[in-house]
C-alpha positions in Angstrom: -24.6 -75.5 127.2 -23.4 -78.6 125.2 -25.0 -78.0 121.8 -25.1 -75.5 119.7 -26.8 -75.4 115.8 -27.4 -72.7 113.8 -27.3 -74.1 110.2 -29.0 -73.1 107.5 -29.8 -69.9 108.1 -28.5 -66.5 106.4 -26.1 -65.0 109.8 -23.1 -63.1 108.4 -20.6 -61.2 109.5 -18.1 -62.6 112.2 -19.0 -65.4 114.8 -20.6 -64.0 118.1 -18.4 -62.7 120.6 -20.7 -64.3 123.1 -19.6 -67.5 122.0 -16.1 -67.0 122.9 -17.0 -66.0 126.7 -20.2 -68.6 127.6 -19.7 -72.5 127.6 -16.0 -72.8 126.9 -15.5 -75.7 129.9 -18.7 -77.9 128.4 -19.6 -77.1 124.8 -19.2 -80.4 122.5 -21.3 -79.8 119.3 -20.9 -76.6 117.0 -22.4 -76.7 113.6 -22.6 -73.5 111.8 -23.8 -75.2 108.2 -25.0 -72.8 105.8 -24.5 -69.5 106.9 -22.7 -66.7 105.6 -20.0 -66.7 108.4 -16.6 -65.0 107.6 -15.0 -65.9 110.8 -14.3 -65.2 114.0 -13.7 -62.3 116.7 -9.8 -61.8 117.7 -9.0 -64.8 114.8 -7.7 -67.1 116.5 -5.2 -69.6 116.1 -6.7 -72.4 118.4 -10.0 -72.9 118.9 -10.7 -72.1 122.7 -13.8 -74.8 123.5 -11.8 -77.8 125.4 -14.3 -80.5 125.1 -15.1 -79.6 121.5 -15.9 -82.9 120.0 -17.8 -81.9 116.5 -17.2 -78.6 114.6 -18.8 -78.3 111.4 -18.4 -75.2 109.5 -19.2 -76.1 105.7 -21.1 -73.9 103.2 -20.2 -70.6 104.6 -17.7 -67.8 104.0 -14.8 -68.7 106.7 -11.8 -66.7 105.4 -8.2 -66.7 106.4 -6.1 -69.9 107.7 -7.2 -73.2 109.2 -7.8 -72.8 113.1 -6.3 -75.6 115.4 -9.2 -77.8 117.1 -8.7 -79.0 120.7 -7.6 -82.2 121.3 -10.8 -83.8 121.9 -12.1 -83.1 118.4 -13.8 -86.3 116.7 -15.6 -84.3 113.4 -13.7 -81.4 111.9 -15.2 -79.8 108.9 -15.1 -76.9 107.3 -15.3 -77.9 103.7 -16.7 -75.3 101.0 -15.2 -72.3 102.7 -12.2 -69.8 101.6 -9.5 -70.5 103.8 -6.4 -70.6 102.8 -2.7 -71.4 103.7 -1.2 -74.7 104.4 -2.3 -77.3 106.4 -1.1 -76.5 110.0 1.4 -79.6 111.5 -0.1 -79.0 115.4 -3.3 -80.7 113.3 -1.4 -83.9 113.6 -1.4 -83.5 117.7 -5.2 -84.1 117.7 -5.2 -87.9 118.2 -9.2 -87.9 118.4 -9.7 -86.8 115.5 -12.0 -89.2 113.0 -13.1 -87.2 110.1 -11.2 -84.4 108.6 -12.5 -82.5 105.8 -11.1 -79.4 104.1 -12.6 -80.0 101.1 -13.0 -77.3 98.4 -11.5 -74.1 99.9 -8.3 -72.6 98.7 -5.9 -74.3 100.6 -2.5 -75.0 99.1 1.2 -76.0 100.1 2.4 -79.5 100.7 1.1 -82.3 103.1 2.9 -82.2 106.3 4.4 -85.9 106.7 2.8 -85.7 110.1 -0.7 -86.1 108.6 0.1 -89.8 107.9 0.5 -90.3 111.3 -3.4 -89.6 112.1 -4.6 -92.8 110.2 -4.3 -94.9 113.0 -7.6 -92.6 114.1 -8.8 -91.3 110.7 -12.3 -93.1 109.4 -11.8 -89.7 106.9 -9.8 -87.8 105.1 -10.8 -85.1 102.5 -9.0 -82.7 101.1 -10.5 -82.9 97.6 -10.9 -79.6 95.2 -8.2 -77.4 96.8 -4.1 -75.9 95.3 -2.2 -78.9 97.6 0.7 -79.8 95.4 4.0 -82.1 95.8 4.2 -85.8 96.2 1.6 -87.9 97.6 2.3 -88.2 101.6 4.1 -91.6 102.8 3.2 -92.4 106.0 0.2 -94.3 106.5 1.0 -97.1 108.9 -0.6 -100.5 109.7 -3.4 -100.7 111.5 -4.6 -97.9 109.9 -8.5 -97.3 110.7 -8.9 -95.1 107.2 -12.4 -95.7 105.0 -12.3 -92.7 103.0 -9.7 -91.0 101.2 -10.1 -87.9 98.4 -7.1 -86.0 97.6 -8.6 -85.4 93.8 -8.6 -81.7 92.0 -5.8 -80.7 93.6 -2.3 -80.8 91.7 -0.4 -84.1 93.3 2.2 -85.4 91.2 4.3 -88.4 91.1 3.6 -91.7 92.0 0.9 -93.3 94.5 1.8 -93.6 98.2 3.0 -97.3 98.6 1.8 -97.2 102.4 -1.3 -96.9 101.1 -1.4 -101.1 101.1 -1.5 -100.6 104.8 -4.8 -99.2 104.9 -6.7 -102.5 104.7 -9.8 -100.7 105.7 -9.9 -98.6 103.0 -13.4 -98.7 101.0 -13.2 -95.4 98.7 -10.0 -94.0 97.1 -10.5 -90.8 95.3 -7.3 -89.6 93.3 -8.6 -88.0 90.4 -7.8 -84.5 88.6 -4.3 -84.3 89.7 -0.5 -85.3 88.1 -0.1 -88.5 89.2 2.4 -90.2 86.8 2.2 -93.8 87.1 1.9 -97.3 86.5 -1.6 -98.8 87.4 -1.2 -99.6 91.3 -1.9 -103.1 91.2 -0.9 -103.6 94.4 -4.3 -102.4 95.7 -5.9 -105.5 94.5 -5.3 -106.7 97.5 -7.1 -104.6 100.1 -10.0 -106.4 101.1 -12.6 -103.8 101.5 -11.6 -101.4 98.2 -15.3 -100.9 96.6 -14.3 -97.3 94.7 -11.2 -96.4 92.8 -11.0 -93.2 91.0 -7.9 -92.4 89.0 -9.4 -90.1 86.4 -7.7 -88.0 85.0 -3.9 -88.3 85.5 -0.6 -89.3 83.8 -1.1 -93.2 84.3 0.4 -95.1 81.6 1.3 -98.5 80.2 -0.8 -102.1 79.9 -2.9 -103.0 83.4 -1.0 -105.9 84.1 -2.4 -108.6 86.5 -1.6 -110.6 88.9 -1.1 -114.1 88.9 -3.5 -114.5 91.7 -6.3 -113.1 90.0 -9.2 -114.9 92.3 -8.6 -112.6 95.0 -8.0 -109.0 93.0 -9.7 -106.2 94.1 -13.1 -108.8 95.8 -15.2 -105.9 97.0 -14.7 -103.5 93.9 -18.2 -101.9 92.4 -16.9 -98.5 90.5 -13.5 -98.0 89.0 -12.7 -94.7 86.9 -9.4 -94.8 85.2 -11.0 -92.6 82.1 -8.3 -89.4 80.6 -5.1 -91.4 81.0 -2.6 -93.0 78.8 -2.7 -96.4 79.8 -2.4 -99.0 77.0 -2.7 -102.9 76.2 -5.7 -104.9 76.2 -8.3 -104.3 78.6 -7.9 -106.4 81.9 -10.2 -109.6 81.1 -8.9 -111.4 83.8 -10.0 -108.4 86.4 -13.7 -108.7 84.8 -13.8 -112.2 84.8 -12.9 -112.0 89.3 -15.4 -108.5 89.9 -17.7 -110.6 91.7 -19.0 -107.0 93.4 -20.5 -106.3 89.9 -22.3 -109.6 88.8 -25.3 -108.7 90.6 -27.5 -105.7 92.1 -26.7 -104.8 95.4 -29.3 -102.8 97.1 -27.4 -101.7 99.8 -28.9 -98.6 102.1 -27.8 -94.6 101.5 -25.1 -93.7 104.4 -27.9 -91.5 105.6 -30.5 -93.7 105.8 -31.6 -94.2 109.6 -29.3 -91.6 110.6 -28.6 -91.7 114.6 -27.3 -88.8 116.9 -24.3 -90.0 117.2 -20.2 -88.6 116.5 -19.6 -92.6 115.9 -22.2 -93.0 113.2 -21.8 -89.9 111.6 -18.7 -90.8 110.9 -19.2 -94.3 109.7 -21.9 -92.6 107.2 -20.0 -89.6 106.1 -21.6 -89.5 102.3 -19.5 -90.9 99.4 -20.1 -89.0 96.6 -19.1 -88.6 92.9 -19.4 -87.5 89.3 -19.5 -89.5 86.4 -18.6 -88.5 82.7 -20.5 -89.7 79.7 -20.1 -88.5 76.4 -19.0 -84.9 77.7 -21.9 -84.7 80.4 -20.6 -84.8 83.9 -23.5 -86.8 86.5 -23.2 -86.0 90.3 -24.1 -89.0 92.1 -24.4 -87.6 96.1 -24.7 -91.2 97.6 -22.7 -93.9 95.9 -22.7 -95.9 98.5 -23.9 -99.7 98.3 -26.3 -98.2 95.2 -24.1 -97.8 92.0 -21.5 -99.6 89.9 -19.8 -98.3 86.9 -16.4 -98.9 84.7 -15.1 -96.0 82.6 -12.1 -96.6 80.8 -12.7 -94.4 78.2 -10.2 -91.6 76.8 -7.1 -94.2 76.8 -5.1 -96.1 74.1 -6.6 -99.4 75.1 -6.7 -102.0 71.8 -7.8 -105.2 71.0 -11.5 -106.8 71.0 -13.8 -106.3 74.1 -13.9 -109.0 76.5 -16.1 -111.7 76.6 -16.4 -111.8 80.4 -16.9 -108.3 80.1 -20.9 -108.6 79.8 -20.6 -111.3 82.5 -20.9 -108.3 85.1 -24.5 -108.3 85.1 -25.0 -106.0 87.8 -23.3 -103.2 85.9 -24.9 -99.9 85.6 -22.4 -97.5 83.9 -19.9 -98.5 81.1 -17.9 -96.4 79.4 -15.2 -97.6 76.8 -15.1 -94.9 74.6 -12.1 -92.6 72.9 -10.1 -96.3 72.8 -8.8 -98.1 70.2 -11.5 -101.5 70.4 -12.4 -103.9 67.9 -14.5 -106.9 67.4 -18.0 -107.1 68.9 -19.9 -106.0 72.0 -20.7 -110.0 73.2 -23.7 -111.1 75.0 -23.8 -113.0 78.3 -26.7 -115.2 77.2 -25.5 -115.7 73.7 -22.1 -115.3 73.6 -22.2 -113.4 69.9 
């Protein structure tokens, strides 16, 4: 046996012993989703299948701490559990893996520095909704291969990760619901391929400032949340007047849209997902990708008179500017009044 599904179905209790003794030489696929799982028999440190190649375990009851996966592991997720502990350093040993997600469990501890290390092989990395505190990790290197990266509702302080500027693949950036204290990172402007940047929810502070070479800031950018903060100043007219990303519709196609069999494009189409505030009302959006754009700067000490160029970005779904400190008018493209 290769394969093995069981999800979405109402098993509890611990994992079959069975599994354990048949198909430890050839299985490759586990996925347990939705089940009422608490674990497994003997709770073991490693898990034993040595061709393993996708374990998913979300949306179940999986207690205790985070089992090693072998070494050939591509897809390792057990998001929406209740394990706990820190994450285990050996982690770092399996060079396979692509996506890693250990999002909302109960997880806590610092980053191992070792975990930077893995973004040379990383698409993924999810650790959002969990207790992970400290600094943000300072390790990723160039040539990193990251798209993803969600380290929000946890409690992070201190400032961004400057090695972050090697990850030049980088398309999503979730930091949001943490203690970052901080300037506004404007040094990610210049990844190329930066479409989401949530900051919400922080300790930034101080005017956006920005760059002199403002016709190549942040090209690819379609949502940007950097609403409950302290930042000051005007807002950034010279960023709206360069978001090419948002002066038209894009209709791009959900990541699961033609889904294939496949560890490669599961990966590439691992859902982006997030939740927009208006007015006290929280939105989840489950697919973001290539189908949304927003700007919420609201709940800051921003001043002065809204932007002309802001109503330039005509492909703009979501704006939120409220709980600032704004004058003048709300101008219009086509009028300019």
């Amino acid at each position: 046996m290769s394969s093995l599904f069981f999800q979405r179905n109402e098993i509890e209790g611990l994992v079959p012993v069975w599994m354990w003794n048949n198909s430890l030489e050839t299985l490759q696929v586990i996925d347990l989703l939705y089940n009422s799982f608490v674990g497994f028999d003997q709770h073991p440190n490693f898990l034993p299948w040595v061709r393993l190649k996708m374990f998913i375990f979300t949306n179940s009851q999986l207690r205790g701490r985070l089992p090693i996966p072998s070494h050939n592991t591509v897809v390792y997720d057990v998001s929406n559990n209740n394990v706990i502990g820190e994450i285990p350093p050996l982690i770092c040993e399996v060079k396979s893996l692509r996506l890693l997600d250990l999002s909302s469990n109960n997880m806590s501890g610092t980053l191992p520095p070792c975990l930077g290390s893995l973004s040379n092989s990383l698409s993924v990395l999810n650790l959002k909704r969990n207790n992970f505190h400290g600094t943000m990790m300072d390790a990723f290197t160039h040539g990193s291969r990251l798209k993803t990266i969600d380290l929000s509702e946890n409690r992070f302080h201190g400032q961004i990760s400057k090695s972050l500027a090697n990850c030049t693949n980088l398309e999503v950036l979730f930091l949001g619901d943490n203690s970052f204290d901080d300037v506004f990172p404007i040094w990610l402007e210049d990844l190329p391929e930066l479409q989401v940047l949530i900051l919400r929810s922080n300790k930034f502070h101080g005017a956006i400032e920005v760059s002199t070479n403002v016709h190549s800031t942040f090209p690819m950018l379609r949502i940007i949340d950097l609403s409950n903060n302290r930042f000051t100043g005007p807002l950034p007219d010279k960023y709206f007047q360069n978001w090419n990303a948002m002066k038209s519709s894009y209709l791009g196609k959900s990541p699961f849209m033609q889904l294939e069999v496949s560890l490669e494009v599961f990966v590439q189409r691992f859902p982006y997902s997030m939740t927009i505030t208006n007015k006290g009302f929280k939105r989840d959006y489950p697919h973001i990708f290539g189908v949304f754009t927003a700007i919420d700067l609201s709940s800051n000490n921003f001043e002065g008179e809204i932007p002309r160029s802001l109503p330039k970005l005509s492909g703009l779904e979501s704006l939120n500017l409220s709980n600032n400190h704004l004058t003048g008018f709300v101008h219009s493209y086509r009028s300019g009044t």
